[in-house]
Biopython code that builds the backbone (N, CA, C, O; Angstrom):
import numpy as np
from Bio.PDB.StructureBuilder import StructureBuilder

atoms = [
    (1, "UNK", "N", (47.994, 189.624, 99.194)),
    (1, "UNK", "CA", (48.256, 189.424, 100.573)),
    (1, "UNK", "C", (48.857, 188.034, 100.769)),
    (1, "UNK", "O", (48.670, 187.010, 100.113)),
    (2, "UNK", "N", (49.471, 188.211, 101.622)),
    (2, "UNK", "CA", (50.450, 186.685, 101.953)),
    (2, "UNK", "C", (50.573, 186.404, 102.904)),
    (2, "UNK", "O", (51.266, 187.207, 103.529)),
    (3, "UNK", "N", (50.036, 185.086, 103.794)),
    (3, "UNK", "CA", (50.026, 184.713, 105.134)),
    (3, "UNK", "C", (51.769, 183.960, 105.405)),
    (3, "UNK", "O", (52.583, 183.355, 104.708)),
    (4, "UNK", "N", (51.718, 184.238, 106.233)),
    (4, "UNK", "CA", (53.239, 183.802, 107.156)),
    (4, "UNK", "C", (52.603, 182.419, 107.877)),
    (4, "UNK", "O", (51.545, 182.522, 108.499)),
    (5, "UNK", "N", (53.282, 181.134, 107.771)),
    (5, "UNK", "CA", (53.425, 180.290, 108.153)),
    (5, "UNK", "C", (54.101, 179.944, 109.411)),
    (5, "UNK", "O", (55.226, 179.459, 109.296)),
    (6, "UNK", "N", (53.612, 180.108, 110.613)),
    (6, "UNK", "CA", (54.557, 179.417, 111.572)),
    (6, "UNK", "C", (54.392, 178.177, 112.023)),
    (6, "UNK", "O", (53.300, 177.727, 112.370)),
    (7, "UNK", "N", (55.683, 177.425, 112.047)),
    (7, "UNK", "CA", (55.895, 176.297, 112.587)),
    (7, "UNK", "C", (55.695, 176.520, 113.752)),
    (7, "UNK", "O", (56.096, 177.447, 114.456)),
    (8, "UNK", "N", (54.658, 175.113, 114.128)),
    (8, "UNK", "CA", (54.355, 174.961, 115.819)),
    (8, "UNK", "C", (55.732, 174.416, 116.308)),
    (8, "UNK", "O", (56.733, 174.450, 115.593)),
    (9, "UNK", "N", (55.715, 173.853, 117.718)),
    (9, "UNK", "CA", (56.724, 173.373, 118.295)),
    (9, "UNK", "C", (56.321, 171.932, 117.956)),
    (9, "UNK", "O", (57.225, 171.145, 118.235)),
    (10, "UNK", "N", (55.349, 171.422, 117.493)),
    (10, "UNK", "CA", (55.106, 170.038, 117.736)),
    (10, "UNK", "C", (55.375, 169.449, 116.044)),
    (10, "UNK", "O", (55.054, 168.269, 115.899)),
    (11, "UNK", "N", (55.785, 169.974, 115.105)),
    (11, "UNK", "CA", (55.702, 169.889, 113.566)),
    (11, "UNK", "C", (57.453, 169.895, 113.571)),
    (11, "UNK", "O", (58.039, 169.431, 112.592)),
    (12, "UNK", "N", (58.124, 170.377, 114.585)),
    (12, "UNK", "CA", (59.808, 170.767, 114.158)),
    (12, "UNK", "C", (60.030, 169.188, 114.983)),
    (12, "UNK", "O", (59.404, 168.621, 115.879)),
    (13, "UNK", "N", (61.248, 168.837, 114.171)),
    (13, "UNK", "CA", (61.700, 167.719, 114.533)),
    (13, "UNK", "C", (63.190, 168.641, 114.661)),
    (13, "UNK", "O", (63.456, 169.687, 114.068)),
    (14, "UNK", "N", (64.114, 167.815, 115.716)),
    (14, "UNK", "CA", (65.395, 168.396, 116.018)),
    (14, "UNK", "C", (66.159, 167.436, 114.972)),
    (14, "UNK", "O", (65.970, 166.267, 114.635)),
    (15, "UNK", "N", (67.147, 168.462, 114.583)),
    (15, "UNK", "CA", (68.211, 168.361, 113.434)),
    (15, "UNK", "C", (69.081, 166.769, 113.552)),
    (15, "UNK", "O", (69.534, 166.397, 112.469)),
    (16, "UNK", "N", (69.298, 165.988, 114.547)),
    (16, "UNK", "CA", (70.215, 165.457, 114.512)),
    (16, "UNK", "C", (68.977, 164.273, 114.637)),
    (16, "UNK", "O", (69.399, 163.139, 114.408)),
    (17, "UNK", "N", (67.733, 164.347, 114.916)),
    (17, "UNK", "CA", (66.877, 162.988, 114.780)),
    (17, "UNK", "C", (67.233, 162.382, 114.008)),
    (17, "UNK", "O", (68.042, 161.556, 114.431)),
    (18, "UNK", "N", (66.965, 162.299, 112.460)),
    (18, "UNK", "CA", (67.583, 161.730, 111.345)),
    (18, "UNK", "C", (68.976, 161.411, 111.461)),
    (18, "UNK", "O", (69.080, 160.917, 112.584)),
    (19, "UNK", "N", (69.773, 161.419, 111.075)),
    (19, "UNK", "CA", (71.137, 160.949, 111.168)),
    (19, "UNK", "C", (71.093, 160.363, 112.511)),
    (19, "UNK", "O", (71.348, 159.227, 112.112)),
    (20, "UNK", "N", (70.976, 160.212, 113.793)),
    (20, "UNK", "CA", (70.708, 159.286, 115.183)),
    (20, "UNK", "C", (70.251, 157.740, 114.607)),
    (20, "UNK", "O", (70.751, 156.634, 114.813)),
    (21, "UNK", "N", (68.629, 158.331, 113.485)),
    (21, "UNK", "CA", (67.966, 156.979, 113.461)),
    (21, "UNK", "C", (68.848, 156.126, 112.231)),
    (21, "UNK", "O", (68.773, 154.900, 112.318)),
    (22, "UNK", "N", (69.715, 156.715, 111.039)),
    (22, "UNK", "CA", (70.150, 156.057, 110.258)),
    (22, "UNK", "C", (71.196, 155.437, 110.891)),
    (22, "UNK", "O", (71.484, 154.274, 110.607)),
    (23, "UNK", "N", (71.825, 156.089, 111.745)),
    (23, "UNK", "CA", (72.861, 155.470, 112.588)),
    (23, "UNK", "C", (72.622, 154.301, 113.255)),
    (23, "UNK", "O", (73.176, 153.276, 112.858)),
    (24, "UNK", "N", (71.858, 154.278, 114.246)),
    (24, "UNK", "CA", (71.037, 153.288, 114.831)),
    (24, "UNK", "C", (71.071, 152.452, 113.938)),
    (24, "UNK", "O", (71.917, 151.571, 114.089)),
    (25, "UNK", "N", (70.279, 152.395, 112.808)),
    (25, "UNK", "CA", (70.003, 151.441, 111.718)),
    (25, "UNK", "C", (71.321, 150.718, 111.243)),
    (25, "UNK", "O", (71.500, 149.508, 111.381)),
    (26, "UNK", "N", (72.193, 151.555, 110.689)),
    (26, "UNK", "CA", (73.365, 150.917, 110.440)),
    (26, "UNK", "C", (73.806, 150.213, 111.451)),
    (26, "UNK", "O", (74.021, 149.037, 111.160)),
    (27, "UNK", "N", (74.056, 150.566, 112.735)),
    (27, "UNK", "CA", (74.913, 149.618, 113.797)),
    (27, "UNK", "C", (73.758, 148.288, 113.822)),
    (27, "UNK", "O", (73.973, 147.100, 113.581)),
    (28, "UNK", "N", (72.981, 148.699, 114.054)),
    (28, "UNK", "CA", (71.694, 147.402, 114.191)),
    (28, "UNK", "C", (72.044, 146.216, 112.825)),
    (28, "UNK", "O", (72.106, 145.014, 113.082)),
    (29, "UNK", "N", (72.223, 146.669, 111.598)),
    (29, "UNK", "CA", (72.743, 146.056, 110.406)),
    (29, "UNK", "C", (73.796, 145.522, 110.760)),
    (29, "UNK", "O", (73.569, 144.329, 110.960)),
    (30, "UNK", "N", (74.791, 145.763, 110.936)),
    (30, "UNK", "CA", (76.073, 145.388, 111.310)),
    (30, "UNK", "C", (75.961, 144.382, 112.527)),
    (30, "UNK", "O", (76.407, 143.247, 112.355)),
    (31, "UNK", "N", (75.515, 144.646, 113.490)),
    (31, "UNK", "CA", (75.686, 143.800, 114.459)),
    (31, "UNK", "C", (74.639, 142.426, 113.723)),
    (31, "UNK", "O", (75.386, 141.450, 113.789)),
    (32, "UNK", "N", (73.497, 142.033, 113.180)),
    (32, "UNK", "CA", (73.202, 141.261, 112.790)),
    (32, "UNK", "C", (74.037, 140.590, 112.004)),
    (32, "UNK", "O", (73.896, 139.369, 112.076)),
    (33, "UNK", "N", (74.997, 141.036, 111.155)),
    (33, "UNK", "CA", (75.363, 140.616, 109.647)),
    (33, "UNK", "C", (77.058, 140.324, 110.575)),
    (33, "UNK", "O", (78.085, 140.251, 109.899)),
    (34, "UNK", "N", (77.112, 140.195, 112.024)),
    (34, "UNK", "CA", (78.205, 139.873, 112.324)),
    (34, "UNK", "C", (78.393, 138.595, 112.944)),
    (34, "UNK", "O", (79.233, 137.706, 113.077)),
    (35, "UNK", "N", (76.587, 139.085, 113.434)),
    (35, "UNK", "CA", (75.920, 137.801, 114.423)),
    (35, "UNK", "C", (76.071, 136.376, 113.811)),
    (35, "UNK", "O", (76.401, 135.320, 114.350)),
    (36, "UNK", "N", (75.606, 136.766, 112.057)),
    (36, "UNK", "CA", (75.262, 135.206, 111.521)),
    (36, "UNK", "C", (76.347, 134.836, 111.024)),
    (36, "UNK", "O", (76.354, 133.626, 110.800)),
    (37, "UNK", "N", (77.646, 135.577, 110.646)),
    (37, "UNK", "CA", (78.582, 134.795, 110.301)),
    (37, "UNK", "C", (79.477, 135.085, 111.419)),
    (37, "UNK", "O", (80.490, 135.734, 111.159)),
    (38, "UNK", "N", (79.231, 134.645, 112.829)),
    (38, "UNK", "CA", (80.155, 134.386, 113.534)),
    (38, "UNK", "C", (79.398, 132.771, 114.104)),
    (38, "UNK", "O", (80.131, 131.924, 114.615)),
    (39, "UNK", "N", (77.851, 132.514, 113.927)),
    (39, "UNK", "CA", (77.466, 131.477, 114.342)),
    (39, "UNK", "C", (77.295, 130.030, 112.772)),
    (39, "UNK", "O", (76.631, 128.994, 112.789)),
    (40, "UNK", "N", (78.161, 130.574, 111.672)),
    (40, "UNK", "CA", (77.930, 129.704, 110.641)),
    (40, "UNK", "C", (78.998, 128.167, 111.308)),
    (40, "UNK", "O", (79.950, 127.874, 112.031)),
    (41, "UNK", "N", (78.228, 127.755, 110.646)),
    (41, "UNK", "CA", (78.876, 125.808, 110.520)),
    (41, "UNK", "C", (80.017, 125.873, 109.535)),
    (41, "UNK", "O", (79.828, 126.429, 108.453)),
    (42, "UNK", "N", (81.093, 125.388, 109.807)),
    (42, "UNK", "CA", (81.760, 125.193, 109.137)),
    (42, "UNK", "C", (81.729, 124.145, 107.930)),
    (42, "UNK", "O", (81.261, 123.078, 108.327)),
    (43, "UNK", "N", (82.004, 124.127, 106.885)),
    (43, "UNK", "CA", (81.372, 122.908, 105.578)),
    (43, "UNK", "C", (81.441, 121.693, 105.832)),
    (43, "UNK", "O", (82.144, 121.537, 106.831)),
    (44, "UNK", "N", (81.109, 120.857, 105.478)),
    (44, "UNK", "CA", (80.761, 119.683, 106.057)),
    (44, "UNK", "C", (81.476, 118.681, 105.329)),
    (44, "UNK", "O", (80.709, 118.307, 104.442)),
    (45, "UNK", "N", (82.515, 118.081, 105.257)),
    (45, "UNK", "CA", (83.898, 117.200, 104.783)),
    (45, "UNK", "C", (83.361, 116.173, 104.877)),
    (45, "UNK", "O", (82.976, 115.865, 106.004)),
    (46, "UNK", "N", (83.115, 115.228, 103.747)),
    (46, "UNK", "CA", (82.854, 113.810, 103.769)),
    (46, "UNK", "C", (84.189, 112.712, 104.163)),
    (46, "UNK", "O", (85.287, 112.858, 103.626)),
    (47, "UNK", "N", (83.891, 111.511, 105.260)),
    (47, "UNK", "CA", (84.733, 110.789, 105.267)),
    (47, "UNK", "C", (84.601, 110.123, 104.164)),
    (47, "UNK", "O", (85.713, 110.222, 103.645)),
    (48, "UNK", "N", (83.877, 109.445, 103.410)),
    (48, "UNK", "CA", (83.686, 108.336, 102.631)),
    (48, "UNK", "C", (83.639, 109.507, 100.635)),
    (48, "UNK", "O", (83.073, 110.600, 100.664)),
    (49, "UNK", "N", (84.003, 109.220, 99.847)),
    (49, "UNK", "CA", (83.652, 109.736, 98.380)),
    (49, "UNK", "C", (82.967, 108.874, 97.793)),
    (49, "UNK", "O", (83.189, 107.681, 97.583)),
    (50, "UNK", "N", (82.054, 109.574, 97.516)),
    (50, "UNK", "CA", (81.501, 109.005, 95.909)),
    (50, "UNK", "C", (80.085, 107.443, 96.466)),
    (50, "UNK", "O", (79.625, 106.612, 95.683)),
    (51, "UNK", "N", (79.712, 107.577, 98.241)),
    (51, "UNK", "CA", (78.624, 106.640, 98.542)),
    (51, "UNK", "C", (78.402, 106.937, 99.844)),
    (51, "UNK", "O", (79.192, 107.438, 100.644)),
    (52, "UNK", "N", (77.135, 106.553, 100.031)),
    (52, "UNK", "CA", (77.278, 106.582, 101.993)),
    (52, "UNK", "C", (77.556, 105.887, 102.214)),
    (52, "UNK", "O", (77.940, 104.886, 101.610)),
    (53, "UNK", "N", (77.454, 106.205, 103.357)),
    (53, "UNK", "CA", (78.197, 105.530, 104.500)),
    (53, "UNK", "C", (77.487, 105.943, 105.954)),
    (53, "UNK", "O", (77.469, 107.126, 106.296)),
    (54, "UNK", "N", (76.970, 105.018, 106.694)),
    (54, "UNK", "CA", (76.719, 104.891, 108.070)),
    (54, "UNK", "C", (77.458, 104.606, 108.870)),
    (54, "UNK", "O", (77.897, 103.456, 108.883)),
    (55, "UNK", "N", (77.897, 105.623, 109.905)),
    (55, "UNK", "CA", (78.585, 105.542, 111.116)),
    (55, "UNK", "C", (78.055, 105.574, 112.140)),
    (55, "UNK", "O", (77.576, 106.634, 112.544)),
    (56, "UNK", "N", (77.963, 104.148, 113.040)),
    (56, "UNK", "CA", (77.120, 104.627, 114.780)),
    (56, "UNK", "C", (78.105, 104.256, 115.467)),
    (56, "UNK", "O", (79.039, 103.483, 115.256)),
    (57, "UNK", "N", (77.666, 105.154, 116.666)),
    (57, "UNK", "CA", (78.361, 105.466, 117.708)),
    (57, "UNK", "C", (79.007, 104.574, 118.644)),
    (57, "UNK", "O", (80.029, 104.790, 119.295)),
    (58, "UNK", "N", (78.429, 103.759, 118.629)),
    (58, "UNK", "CA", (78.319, 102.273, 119.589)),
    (58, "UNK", "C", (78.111, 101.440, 119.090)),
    (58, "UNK", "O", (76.967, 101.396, 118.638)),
    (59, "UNK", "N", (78.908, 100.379, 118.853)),
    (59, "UNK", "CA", (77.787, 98.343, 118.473)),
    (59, "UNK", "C", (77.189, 98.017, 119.533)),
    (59, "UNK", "O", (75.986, 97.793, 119.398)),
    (60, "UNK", "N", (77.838, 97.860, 121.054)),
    (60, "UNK", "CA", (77.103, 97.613, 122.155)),
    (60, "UNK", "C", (76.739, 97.810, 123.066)),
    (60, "UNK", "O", (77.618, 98.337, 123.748)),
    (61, "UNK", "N", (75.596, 97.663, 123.722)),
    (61, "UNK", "CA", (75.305, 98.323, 124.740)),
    (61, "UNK", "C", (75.677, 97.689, 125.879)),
    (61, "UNK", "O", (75.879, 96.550, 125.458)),
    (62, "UNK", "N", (75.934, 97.667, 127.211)),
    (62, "UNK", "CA", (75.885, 96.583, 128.502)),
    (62, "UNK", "C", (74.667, 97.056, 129.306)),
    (62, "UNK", "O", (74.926, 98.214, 129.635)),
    (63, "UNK", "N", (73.296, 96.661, 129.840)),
    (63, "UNK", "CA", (72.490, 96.893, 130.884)),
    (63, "UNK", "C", (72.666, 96.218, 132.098)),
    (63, "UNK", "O", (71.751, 96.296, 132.917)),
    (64, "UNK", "N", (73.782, 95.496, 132.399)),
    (64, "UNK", "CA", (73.580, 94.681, 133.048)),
    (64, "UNK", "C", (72.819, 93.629, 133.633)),
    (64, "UNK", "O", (71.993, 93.023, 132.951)),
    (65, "UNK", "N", (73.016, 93.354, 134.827)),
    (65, "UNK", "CA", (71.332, 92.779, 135.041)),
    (65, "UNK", "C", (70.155, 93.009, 134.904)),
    (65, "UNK", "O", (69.517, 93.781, 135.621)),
    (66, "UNK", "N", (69.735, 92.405, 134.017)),
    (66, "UNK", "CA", (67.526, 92.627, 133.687)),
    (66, "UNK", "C", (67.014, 91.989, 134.270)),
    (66, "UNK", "O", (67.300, 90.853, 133.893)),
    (67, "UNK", "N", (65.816, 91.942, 135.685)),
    (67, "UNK", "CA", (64.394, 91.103, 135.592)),
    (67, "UNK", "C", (64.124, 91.178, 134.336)),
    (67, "UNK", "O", (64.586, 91.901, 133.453)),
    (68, "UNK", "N", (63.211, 90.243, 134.325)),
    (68, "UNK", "CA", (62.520, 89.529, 133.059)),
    (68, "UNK", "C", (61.268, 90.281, 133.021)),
    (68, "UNK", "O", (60.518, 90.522, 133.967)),
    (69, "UNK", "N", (61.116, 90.699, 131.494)),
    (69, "UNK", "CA", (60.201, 91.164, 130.960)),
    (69, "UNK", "C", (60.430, 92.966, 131.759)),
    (69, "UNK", "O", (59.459, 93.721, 131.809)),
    (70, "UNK", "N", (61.808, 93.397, 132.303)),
    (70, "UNK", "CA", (61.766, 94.889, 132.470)),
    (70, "UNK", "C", (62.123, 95.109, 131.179)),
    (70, "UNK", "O", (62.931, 94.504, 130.474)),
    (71, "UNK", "N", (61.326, 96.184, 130.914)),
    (71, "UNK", "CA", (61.997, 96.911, 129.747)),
    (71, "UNK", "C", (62.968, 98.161, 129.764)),
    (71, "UNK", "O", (62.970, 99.017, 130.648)),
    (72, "UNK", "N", (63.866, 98.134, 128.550)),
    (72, "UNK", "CA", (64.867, 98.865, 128.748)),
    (72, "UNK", "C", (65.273, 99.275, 127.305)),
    (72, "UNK", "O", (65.145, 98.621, 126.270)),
    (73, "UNK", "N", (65.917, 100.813, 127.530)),
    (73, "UNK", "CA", (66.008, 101.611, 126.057)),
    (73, "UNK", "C", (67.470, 101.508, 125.715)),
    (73, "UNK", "O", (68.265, 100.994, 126.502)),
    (74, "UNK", "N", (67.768, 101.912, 124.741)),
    (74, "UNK", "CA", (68.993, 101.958, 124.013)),
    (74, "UNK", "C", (69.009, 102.877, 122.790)),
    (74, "UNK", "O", (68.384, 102.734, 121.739)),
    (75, "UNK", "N", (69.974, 103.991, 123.197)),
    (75, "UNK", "CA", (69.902, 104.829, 122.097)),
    (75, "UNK", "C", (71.230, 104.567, 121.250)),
    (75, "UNK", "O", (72.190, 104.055, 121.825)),
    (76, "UNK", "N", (71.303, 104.873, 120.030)),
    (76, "UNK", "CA", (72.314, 104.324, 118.967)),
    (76, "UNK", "C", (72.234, 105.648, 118.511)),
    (76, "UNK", "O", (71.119, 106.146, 118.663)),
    (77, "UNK", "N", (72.821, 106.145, 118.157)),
    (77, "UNK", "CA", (73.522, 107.553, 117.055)),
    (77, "UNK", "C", (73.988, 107.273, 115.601)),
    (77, "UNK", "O", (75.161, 107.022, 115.321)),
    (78, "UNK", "N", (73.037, 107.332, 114.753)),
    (78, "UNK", "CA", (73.283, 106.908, 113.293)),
    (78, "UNK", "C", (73.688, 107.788, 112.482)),
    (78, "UNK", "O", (72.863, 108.691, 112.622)),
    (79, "UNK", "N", (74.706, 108.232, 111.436)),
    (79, "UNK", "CA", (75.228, 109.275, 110.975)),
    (79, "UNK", "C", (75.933, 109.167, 109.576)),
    (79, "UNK", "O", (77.028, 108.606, 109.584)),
    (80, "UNK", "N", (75.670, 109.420, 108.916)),
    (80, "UNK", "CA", (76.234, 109.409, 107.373)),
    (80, "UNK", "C", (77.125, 110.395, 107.039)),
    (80, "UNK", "O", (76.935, 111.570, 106.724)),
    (81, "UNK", "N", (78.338, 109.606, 107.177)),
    (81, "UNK", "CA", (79.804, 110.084, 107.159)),
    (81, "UNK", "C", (80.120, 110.190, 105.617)),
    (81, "UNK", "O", (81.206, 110.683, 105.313)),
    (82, "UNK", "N", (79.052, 109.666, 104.366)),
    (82, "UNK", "CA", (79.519, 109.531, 103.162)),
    (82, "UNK", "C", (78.959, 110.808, 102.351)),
    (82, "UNK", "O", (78.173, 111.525, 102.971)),
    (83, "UNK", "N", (79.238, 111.113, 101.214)),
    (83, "UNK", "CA", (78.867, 112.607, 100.385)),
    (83, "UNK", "C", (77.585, 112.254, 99.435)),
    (83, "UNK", "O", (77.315, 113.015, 98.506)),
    (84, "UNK", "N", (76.816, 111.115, 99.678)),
    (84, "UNK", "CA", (75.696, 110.688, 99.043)),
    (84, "UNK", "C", (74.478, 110.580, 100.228)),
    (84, "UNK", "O", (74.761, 110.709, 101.419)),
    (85, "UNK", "N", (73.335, 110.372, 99.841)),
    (85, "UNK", "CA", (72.141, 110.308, 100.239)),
    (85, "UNK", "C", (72.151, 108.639, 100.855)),
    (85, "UNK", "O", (72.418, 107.614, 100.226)),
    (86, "UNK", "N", (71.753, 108.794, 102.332)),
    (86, "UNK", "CA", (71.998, 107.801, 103.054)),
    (86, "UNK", "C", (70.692, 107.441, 103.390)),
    (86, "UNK", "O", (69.942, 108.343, 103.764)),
    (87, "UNK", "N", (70.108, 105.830, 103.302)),
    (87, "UNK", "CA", (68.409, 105.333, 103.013)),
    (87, "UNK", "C", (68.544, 104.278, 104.208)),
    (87, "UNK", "O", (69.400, 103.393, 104.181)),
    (88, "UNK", "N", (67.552, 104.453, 105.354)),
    (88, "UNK", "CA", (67.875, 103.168, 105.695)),
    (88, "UNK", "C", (66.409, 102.480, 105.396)),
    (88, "UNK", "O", (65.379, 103.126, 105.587)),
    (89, "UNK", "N", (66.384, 100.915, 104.839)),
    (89, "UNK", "CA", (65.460, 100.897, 104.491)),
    (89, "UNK", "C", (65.107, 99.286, 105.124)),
    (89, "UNK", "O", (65.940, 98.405, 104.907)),
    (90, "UNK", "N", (63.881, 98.963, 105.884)),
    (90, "UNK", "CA", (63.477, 98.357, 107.030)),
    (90, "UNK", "C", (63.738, 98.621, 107.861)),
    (90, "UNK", "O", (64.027, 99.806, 108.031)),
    (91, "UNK", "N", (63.840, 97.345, 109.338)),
    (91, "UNK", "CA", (63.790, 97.595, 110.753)),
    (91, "UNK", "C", (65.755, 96.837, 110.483)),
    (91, "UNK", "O", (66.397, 96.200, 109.648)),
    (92, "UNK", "N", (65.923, 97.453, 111.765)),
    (92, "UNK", "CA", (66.971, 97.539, 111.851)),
    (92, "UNK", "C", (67.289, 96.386, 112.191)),
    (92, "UNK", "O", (66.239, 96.006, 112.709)),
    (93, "UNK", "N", (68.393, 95.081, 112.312)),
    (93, "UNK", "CA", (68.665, 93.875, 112.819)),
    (93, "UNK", "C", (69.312, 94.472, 114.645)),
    (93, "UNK", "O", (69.993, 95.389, 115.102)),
    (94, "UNK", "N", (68.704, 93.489, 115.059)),
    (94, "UNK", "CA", (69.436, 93.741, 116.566)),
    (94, "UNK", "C", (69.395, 92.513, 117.518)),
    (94, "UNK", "O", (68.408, 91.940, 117.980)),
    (95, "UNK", "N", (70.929, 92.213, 117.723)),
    (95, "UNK", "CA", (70.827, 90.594, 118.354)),
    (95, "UNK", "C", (70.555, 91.298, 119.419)),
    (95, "UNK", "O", (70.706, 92.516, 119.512)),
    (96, "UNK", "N", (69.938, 90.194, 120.688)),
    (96, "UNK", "CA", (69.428, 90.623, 122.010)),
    (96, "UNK", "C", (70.504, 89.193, 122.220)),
    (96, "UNK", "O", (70.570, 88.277, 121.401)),
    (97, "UNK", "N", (71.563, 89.296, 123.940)),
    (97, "UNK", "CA", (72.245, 87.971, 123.833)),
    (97, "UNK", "C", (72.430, 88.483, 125.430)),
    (97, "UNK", "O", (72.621, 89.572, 125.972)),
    (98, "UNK", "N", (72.215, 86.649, 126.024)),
    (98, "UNK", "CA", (72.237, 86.700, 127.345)),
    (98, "UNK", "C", (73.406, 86.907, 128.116)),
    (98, "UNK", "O", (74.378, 86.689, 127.393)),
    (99, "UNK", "N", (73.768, 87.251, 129.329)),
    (99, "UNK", "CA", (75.160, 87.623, 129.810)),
    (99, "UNK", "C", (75.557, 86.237, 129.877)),
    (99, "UNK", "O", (74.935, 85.253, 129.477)),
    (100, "UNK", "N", (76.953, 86.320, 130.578)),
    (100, "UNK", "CA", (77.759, 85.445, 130.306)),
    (100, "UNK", "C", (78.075, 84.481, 131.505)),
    (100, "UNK", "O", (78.874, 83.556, 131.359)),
]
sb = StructureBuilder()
sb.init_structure("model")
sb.init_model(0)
sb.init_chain("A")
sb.init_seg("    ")
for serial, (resi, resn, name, xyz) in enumerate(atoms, 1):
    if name == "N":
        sb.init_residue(resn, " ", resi, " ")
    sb.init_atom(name, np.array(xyz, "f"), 0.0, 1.0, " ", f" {name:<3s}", serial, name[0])
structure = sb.get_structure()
């Protein structure tokens, strides 16, 4: 004797599920793998060969007029324009000089 198997409705998956989800998958692949090389850095070209080199942005600042004893910031942008490993090593020298 041999029993007959019927598939419920809840066990059948429709034919085109599969191929939908690989699809999906692929475009999802693609759009990532388009994402990161449309946001890459371009290589990074040394001005200086063969040493660093520090480049800032500014030598001076102007604040104009200071009361005495206000304090006041100054940002400098330090950057190694050379193809070697750039050290800075102590405090930095910085004349402070009265206006004129």
């Amino acid at each position: 004797m041999t029993k007959k198997h019927s598939k419920t409705a809840s066990s059948q998956r429709p034919r085109w599920l599969l191929p939908a989800v690989i699809g999906g998958a692929l475009v999802a692949l693609v759009s990532l793998v388009l994402f990161a090389l449309a946001n890459r850095q371009p290589a990074y070209t040394a001005k200086v060969q063969g040493e660093p080199r520090a480049e800032i942005d500014q030598t001076e600042i102007a604040h104009g007029d200071v009361r005495f004893e206000t304090p006041v910031e100054s940002v400098f942008r330090v950057r190694n324009v050379g193809d070697q490993s750039l050290q800075i090593l102590g405090e930095p020298w910085v004349e402070v000089a009265e206006g004129c």
